[in-house]
N, C-alpha and C positions, 0 to 999 in steps of 0.2 A: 736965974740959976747961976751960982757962983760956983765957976769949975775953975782949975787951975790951969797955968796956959799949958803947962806940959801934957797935960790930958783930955784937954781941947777937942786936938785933932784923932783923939780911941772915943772921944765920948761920939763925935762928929759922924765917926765910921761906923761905930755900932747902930747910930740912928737909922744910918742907912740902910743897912743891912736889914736890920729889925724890919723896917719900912718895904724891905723887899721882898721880905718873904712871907708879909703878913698878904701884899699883894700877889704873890704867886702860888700863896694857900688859898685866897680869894678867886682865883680866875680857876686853878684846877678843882674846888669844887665846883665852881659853875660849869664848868667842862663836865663833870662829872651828871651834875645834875641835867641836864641837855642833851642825853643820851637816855632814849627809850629803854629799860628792862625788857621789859614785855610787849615790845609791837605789834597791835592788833592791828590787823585789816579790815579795814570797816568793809567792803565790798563783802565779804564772806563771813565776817567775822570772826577770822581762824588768827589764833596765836603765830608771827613767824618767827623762825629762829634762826638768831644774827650770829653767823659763823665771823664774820669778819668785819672791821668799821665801816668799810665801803659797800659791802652788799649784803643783801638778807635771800635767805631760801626760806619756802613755805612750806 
């Protein structure tokens, strides 16, 4: 790739960037995905409903 020197270091920094936030769209949906909608209890098999991250009521 022939860039010029002055542009170098905008071409360099966008890479970056680009690169950054292609992997922090990557981990939040995985975060996303890793998170139960609909938590069933196998023991009863009742839907529970997650008020908060940390804990669920039934």
């Amino acid at each position: 790739m022939n860039v010029q020197p002055r542009y170098r270091s905008s071409l360099v920094l966008a890479l970056l960037i680009g690169f950054g936030a292609v992997i922090g769209i990557f981990r939040l949906y995985q975060n996303v995905l890793s998170k139960p909608i609909f938590p069933i209890d196998r023991g009863t098999l009742t839907i529970t409903r997650v008020d908060r991250l940390e804990n669920s009521e039934v």
